[in-house]
C-alpha positions as CSV (number, residue, x, y, z in Angstrom):
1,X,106.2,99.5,93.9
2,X,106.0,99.3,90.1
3,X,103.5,96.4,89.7
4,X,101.4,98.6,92.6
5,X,101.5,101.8,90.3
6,X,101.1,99.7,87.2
7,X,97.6,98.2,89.2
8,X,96.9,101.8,90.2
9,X,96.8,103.2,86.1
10,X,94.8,99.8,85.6
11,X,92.2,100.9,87.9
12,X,91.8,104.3,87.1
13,X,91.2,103.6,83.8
14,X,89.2,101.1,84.3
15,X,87.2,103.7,86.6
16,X,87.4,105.9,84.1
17,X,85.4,104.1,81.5
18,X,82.9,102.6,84.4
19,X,82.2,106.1,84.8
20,X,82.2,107.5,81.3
21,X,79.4,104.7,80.9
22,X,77.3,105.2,83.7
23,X,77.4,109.2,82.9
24,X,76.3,108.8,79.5
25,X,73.7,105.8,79.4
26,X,70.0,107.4,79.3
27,X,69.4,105.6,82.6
28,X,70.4,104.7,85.9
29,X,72.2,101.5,85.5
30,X,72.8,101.4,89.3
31,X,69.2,102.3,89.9
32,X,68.5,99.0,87.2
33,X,71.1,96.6,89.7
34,X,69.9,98.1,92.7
35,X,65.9,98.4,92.4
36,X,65.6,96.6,89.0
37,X,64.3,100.2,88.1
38,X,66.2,102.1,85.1
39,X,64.8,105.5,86.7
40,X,65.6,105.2,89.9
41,X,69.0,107.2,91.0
42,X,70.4,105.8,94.1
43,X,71.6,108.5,97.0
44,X,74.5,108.0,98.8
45,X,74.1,110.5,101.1
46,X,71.7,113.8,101.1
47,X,72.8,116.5,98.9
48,X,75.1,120.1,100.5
49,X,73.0,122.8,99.9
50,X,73.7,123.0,95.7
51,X,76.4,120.4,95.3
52,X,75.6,116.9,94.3
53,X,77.0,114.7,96.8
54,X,76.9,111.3,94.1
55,X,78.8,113.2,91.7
56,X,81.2,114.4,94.5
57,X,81.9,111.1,95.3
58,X,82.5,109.9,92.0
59,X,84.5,112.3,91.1
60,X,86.8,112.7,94.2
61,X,87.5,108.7,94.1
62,X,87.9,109.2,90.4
63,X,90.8,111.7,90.9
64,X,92.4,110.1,93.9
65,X,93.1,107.1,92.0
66,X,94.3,109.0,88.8
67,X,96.7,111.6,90.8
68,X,97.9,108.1,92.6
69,X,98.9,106.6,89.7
70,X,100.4,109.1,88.3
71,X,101.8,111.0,90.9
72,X,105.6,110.3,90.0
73,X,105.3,111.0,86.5
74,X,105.0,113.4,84.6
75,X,102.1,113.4,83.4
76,X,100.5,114.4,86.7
77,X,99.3,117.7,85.8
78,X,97.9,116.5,82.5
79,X,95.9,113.8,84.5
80,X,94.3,116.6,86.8
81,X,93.5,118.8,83.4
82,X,92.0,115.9,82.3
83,X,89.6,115.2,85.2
84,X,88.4,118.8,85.5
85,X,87.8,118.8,81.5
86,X,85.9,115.6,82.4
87,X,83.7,116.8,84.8
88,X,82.6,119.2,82.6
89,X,82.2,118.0,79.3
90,X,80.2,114.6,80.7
91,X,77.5,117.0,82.3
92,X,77.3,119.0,79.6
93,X,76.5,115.9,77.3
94,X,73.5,116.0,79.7
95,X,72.2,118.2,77.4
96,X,72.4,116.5,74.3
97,X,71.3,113.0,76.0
98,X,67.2,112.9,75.6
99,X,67.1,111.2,79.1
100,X,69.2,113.1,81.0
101,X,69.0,116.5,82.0
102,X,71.8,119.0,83.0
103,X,71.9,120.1,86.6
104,X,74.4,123.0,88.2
105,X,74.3,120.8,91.3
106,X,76.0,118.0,89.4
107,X,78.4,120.2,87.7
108,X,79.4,121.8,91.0
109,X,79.4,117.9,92.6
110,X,81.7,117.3,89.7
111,X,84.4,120.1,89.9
112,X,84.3,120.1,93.9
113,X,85.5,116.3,93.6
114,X,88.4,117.1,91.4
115,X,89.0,120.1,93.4
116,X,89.7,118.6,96.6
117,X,91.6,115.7,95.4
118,X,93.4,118.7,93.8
119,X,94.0,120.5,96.9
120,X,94.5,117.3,98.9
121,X,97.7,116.5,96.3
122,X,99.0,119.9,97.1
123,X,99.0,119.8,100.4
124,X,100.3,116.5,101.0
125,X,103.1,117.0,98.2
126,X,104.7,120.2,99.7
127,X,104.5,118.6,103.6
């Protein structure tokens, strides 16, 4: 169980600076490996009404794996902190990043993913 949870920090820190690095280049890098096109976002699935679905995603598998690996420690609550000051701040670099441009929708995308894996953790820990 130890080397599992040691694997599981591994890979959300790793995922952590994947994401850090796709959020803040001035292109798409997956639009670059997908369609050999730097502009090009790729779409997972259609967007809910105002709520990015991409940066849902990203962010809810983002903050799975960090309240997984840290879910018997205690630095849990820092983690979740963490992410929601994360989904912010990396959006609001949008601003500031020539290429990119700040959308609500993303923000939203962002703190709805950290919000669910939120309330999923509290649900689950006090069943």
């Amino acid at each position: 169980m130890i080397k599992f949870n040691r694997l599981l920090k591994v890979i959300f820190h790793f995922t952590n600076i994947t994401l850090i690095l796709f959020y803040l280049y001035p292109g798409s890098i997956l639009g670059y490996i997908l369609y050999n096109n730097f502009t090009k976002q790729p779409q997972i699935t259609r967007d809910f009404s105002n709520i990015s679905t991409n940066h849902f995603y990203a962010f809810l598998f983002l903050s799975i794996i960090g309240i997984l690996a840290y879910i018997n420690g205690k630095k849990i609550y820092f983690v979740i902190k963490y992410l929601f000051l994360l989904s912010i701040v990396l959006e609001l670099f949008h601003l500031i990043i020539s290429t990119r441009a700040f959308q609500l929708a993303d923000l939203l995308g962002n703190i709805l993913g950290v919000l669910v894996a939120f309330i999923i953790y509290k649900v689950l820990r006090y069943n």
